[in-house]
C-alpha positions in Angstrom: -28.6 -12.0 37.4 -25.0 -13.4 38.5 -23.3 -16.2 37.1 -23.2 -17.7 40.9 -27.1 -17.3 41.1 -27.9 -18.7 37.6 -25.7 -21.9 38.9 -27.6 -22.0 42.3 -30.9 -22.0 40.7 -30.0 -24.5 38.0 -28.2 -26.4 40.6 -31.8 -26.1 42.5 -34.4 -26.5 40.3 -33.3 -27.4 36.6 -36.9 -27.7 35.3 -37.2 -24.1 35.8 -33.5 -23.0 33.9 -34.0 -25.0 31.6 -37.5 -23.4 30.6 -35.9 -19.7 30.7 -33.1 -20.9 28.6 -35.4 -22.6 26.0 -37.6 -18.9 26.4 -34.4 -16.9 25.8 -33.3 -18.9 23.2 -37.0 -19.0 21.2 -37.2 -15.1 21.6 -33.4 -14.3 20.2 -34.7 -16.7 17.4 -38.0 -14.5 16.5 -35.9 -11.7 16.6 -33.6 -12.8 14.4 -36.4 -14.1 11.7 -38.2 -10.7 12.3 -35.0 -8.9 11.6 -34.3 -11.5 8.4 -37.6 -10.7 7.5 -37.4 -6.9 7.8 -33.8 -7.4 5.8 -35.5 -9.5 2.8 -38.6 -7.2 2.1 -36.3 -4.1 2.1 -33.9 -5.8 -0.3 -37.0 -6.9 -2.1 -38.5 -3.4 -2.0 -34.9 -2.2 -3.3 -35.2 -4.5 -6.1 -38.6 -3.8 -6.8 -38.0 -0.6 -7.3 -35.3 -0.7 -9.6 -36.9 -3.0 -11.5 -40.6 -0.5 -11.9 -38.0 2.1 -12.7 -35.8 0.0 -15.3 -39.5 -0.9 -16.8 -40.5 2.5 -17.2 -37.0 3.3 -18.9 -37.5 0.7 -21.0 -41.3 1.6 -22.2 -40.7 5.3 -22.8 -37.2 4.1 -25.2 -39.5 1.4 -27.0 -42.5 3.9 -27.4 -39.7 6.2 -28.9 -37.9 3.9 -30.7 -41.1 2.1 -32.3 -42.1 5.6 -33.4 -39.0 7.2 -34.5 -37.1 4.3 -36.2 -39.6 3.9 -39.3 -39.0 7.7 -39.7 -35.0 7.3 -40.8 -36.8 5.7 -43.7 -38.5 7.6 -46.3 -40.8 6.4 -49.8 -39.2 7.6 -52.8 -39.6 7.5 -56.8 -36.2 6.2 -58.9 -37.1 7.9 -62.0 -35.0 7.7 -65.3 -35.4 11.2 -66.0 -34.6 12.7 -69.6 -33.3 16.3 -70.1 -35.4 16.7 -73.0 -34.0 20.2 -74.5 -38.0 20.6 -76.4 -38.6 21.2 -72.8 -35.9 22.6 -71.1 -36.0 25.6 -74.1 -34.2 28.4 -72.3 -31.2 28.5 -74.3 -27.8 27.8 -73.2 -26.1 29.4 -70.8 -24.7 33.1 -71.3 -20.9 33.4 -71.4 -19.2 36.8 -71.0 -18.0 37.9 -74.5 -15.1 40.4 -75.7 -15.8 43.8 -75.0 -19.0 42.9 -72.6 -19.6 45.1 -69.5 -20.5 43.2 -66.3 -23.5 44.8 -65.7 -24.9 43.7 -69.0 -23.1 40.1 -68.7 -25.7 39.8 -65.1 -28.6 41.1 -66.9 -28.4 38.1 -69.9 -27.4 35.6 -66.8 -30.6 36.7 -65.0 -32.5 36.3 -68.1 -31.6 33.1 -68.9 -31.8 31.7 -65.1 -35.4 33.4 -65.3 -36.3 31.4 -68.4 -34.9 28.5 -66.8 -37.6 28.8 -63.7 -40.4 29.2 -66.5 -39.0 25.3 -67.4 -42.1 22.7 -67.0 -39.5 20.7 -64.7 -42.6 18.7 -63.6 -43.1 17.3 -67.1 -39.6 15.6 -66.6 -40.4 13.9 -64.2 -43.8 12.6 -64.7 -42.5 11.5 -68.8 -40.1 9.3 -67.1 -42.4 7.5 -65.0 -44.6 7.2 -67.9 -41.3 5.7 -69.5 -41.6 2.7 -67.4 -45.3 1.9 -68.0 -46.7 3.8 -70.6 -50.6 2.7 -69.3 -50.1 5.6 -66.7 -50.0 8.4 -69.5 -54.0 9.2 -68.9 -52.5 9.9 -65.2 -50.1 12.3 -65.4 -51.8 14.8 -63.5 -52.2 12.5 -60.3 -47.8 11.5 -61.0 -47.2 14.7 -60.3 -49.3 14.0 -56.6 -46.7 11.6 -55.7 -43.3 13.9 -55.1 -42.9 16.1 -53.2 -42.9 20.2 -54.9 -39.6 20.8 -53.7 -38.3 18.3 -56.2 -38.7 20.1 -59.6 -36.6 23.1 -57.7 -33.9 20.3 -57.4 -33.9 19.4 -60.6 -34.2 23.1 -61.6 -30.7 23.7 -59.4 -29.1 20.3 -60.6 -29.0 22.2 -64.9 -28.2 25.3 -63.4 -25.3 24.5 -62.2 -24.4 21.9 -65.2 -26.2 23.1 -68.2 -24.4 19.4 -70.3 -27.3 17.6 -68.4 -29.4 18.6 -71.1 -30.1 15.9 -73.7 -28.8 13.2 -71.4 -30.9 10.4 -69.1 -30.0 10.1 -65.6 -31.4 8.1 -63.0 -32.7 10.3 -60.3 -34.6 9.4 -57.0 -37.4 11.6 -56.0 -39.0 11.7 -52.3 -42.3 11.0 -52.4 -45.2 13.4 -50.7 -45.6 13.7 -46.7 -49.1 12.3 -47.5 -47.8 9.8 -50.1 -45.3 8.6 -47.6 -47.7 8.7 -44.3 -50.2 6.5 -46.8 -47.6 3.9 -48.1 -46.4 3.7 -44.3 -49.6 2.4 -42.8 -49.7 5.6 -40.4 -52.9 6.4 -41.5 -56.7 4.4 -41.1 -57.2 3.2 -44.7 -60.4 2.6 -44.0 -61.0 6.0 -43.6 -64.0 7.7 -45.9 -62.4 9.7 -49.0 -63.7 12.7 -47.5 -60.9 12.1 -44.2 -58.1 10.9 -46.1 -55.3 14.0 -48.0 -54.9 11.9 -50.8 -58.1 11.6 -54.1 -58.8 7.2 -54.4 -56.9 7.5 -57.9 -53.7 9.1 -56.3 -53.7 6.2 -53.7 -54.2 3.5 -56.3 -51.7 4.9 -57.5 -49.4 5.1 -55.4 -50.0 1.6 -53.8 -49.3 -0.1 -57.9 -46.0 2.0 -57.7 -44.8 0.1 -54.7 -45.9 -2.9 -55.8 -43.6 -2.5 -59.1 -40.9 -1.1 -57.2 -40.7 2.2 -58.8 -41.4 3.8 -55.0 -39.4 2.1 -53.1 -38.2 3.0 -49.1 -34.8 3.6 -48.7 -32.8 6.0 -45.7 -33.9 9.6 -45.6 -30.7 11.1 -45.4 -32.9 14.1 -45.4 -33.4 14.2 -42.0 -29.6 14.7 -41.3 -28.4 17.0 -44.3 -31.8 19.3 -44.5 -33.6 22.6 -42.6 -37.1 22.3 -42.0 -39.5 23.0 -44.5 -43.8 24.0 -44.3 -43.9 24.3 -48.3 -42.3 20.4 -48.6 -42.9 18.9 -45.2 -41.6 15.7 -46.9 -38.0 17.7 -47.1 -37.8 18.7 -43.6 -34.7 18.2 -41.4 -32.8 18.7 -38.9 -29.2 20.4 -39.9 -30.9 24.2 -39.0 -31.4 22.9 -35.8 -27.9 21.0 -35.5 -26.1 23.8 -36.6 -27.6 25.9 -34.1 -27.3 23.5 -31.2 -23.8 23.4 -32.0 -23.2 26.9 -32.0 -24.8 27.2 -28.3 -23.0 24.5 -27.2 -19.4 26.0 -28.4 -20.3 29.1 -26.9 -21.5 27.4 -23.4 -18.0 25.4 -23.9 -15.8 28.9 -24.0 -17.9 31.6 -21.4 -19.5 29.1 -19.2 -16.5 26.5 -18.6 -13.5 28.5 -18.3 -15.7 30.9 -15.9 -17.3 28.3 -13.7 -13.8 26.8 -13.0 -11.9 29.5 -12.4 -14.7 30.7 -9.5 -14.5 27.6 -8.1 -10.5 27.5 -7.9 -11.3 31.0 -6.3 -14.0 30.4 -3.8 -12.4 27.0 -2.8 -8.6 27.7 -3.0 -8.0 31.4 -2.3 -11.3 33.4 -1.3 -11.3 34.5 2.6 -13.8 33.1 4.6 -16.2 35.9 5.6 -19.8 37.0 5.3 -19.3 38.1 1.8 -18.3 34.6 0.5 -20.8 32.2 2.7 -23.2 35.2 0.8 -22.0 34.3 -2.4 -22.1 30.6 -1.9 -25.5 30.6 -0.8 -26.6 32.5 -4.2 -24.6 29.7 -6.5 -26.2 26.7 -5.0 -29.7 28.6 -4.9 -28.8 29.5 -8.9 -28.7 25.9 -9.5 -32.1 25.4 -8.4 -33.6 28.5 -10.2 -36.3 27.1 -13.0 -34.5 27.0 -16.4 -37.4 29.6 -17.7 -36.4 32.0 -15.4 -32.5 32.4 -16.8 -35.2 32.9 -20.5 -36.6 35.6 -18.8 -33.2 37.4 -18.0 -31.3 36.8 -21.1 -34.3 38.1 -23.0 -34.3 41.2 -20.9 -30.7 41.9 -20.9 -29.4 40.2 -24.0 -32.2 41.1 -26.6 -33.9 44.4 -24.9 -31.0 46.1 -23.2 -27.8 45.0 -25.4 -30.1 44.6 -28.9 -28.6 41.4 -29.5 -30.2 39.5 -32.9 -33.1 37.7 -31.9 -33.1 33.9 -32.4 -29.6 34.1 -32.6 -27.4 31.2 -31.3 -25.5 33.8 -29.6 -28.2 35.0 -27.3 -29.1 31.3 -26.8 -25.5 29.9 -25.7 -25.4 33.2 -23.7 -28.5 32.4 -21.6 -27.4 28.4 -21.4 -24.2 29.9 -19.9 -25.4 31.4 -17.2 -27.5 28.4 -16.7 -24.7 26.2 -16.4 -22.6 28.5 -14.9 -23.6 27.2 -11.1 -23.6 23.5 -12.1 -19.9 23.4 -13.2 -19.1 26.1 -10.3 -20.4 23.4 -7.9 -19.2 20.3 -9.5 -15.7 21.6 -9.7 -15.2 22.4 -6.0 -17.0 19.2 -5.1 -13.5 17.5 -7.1 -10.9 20.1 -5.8 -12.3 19.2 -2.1 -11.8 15.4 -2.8 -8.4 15.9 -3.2 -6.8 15.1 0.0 -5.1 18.1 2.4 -1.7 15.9 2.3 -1.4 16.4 -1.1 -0.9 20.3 -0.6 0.5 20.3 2.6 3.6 17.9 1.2 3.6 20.1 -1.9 3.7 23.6 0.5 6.3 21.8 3.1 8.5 20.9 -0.5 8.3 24.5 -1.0 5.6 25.4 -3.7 3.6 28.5 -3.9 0.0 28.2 -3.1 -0.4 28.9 -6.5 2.0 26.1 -7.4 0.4 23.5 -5.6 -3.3 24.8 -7.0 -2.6 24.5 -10.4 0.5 21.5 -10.8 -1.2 19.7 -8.3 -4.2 19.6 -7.3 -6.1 20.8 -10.0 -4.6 17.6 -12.0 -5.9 15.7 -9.7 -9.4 16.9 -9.5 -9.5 16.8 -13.6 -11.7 13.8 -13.7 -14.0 15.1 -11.3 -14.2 19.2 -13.5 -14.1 17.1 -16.8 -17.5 15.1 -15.7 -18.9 17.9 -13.8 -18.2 20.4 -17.1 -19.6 17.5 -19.3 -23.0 17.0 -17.4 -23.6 20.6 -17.5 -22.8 20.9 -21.3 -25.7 17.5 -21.4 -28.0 19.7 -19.4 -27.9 22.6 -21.4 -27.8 20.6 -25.2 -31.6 19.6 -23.6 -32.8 23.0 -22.7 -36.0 24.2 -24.5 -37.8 26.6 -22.6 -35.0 29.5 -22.1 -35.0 29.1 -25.7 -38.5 29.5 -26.2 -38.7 33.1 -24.3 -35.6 34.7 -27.1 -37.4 34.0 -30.5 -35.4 30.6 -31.4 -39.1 28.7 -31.5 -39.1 30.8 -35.0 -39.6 29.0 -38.6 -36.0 29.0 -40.1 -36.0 27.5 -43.3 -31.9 27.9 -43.8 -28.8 26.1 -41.7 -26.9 29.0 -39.7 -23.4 29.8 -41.0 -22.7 32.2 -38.0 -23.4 32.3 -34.3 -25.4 35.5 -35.2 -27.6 34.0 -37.8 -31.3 33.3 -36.8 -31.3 29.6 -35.9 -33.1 27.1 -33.7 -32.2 23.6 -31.8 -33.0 20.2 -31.6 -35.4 20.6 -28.4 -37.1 23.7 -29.9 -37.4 21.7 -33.0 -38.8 18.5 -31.4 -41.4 21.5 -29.8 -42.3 22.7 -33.3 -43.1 19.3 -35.3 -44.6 17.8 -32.2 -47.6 20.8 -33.0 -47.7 20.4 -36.8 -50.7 20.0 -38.5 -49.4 17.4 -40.4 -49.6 14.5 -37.5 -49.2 11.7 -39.1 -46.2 12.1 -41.1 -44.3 14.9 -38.3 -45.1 12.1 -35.1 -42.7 9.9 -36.6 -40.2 12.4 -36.9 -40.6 13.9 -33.7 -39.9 10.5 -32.3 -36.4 10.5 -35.0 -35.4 13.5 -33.9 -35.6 13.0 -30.0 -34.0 9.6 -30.6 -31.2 11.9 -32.2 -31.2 14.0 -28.9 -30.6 11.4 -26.9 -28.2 9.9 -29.1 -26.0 13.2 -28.2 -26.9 13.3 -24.5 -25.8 10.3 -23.9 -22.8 10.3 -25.8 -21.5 13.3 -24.0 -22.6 11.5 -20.6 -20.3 8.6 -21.9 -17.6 10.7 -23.0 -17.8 12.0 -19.3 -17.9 8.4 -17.6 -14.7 7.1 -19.7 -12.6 10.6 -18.9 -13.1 10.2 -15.2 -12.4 6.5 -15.6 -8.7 7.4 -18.2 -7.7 10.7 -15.2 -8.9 8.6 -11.9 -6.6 8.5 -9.2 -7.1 5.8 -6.8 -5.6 6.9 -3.1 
């Protein structure tokens, strides 16, 4: 309706203008609530549903954390142990003497370190508890219960390699047993029948009056840092295998997978023509990146272990298979940053007369740094979390030693937070399942933050 009719109408009959107005007006004002309305509840439904996923973040890190942080501390027995030479009666040790071959030098050597593992070394230990209350010498047989076995090897290993021990007191702590430790923690039902508990009603009484008198005492188990796994002394078990060979995968993703992945990117984004062959090649790298991590386990075991007869549970396979893995995530990531760099920048550097490999490399591939750095970082993250790949080349395999070489047999932290999470032993292995995914996640998201702060030092604002 015209401005001229409106007036004439108003001008006629005001009543009835004044009603449309007042309807006009009430039904812009519904639609602006309805539309204030609509705007709250999806800001509410927004915040909702950060907040749902912040708690669930926060339950599965508690859950973790409650499990896994009593497990960076372990019982243990401070013992004043004496190197009583009536017991430690192998001798001394053999020096070479004039005229002596070699061979027969290593002969009286093996002898004596023979001898030395036919030492009572649990008698050392259990005298110098009984040195601290001598009512427990009618119990020495349920003492020796409360370390763990791999302990009189130690003390074996500590004369061995300095024989002037002998005859001297040292004070020496002990870990206690898994069962020991998972009984003094509270992780078990002590009201449990004898016939369900691992430990005989003296060896807990025990046990429970050593803590009380501060010979067992709970201190921070370095153990779990400095130490491979272990089924003879579960109580021993660690995670520096596991380290080591997630370190070596990682160093070997770092070199083949990085260097690679950029340099196709640079080539597909800066220089490749643009034909069949490379929309063909494209649509393979972004459908890699979706493939099922079990799948790249499949190949690397087929090419990698059957074809080229690479060592099984080797970090080598492993950082070979987490290669190509990550091979499509830094490929995309790092053409993702060199297409963020604006055309002006290599158009002024190709009108100031660079080469097209000139303005590539001095500048923008300076440019997109933050943006490869983060993208090479994340992929790195990804594959330091990969466990099934791993599973299908052998690394789920007991190693009881810490890799020296990329070719030794070795396994990593997911594969090793597989393996404890099945052991019998639940009780005491739970809690450091839960330790040693709270390491992983330490590492993950340290590398994540590493990334963050490198594209926050190399960002260019334009």
């Amino acid at each position: 309706m015209s401005s001229s009719n409106t007036t004439s109408m108003d001008a006629l009959d005001p009543k009835v203008a004044a009603e449309q107005r007042e309807q006009r007006k009430r039904k812009i004002q519904s639609s602006l609530a309805k539309r204030h309305r609509q705007e709250k509840a999806f800001r509410f439904s927004g915040f909702a549903a950060v907040v749902i996923g912040l708690a669930f973040v926060a339950l599965l890190f508690g859950s973790i954390l409650s499990k896994g942080l009593p497990a960076f501390w372990q019982n243990s027995l401070t013992v004043p142990v004496y190197f009583d030479p009536a017991i430690i009666n192998a001798g001394a040790k053999p020096k070479i003497t004039a005229g002596e071959t070699p061979a027969h030098f290593e002969e009286r050597m093996v002898a004596w370190q023979t001898e030395m593992g036919m030492v009572d070394w649990d008698a050392l230990i259990v005298n110098g508890v009984v040195a601290k209350d001598k009512a427990l010498e009618s119990q020495r047989d349920e003492l020796s219960s409360l370390y763990t076995s791999s302990e009189t090897y130690r003390l074996r290993d500590m004369v061995l390699k300095d024989p002037s021990l002998i005859g001297t007191k040292k004070e020496i702590k002990f870990l206690a047993d898994a069962n020991v430790d998972v009984w003094l923690a509270g992780n078990i039902d002590r009201s449990l029948p004898d016939d369900q508990q691992q430990l005989s009603p003296e060896v807990r009484q025990l046990a429970d009056k050593l803590k009380a008198q501060g010979v067992i005492t709970n201190s921070f188990n370095t153990n779990l840092f400095f130490s491979p796994d272990s089924r003879s002394s579960p109580a021993t078990s660690g995670l520096a295998g596991a380290f080591m060979g997630s370190l070596f995968m990682m160093l070997i993703v770092i070199v083949i997978s990085i260097p690679i992945g950029v340099a196709s990117a640079i080539y597909l984004e800066e220089f490749a023509p643009k034909n069949m062959m490379t929309d063909i090649i494209e649509v393979n790298i972004n459908n890699l990146a979706a493939v099922p991590s079990i799948v790249f386990g499949l190949l690397g075991a087929a090419i990698f272990i059957s074809w080229m007869h690479l060592p099984l549970s080797a970090p080598l396979v492993g950082g070979l298979v987490l290669s190509l893995m990550t091979l499509p995530t830094v490929i995309i990531t790092t053409r993702a940053s060199l297409k963020a760099v604006p055309p002006s920048i290599r158009q002024a550097a190709l009108g100031l007369g660079a080469s097209k490999v000139q303005t590539i490399f001095h500048h923008v591939l300076p440019l997109a740094l933050p943006g490869i750095l983060t993208g090479a970082i994340i992929g790195v993250a990804q594959a330091l979390g990969e466990t099934a790949p791993l599973l299908l080349i052998g690394m789920s395999a007991f190693v009881a030693s810490v890799p020296t070489t990329p070719l030794d047999q070795a396994t990593a932290l997911p594969v090793q937070i597989y393996l404890w999470q099945g052991n019998e032993l639940r009780n005491f292995f739970e809690g450091r399942t839960a330790a040693a995914i709270i390491v992983l996640l330490a590492l993950m998201i340290s590398l994540n933050g590493l990334a963050i702060w490198l594209r926050k030092k190399f960002e260019v604002r334009w």
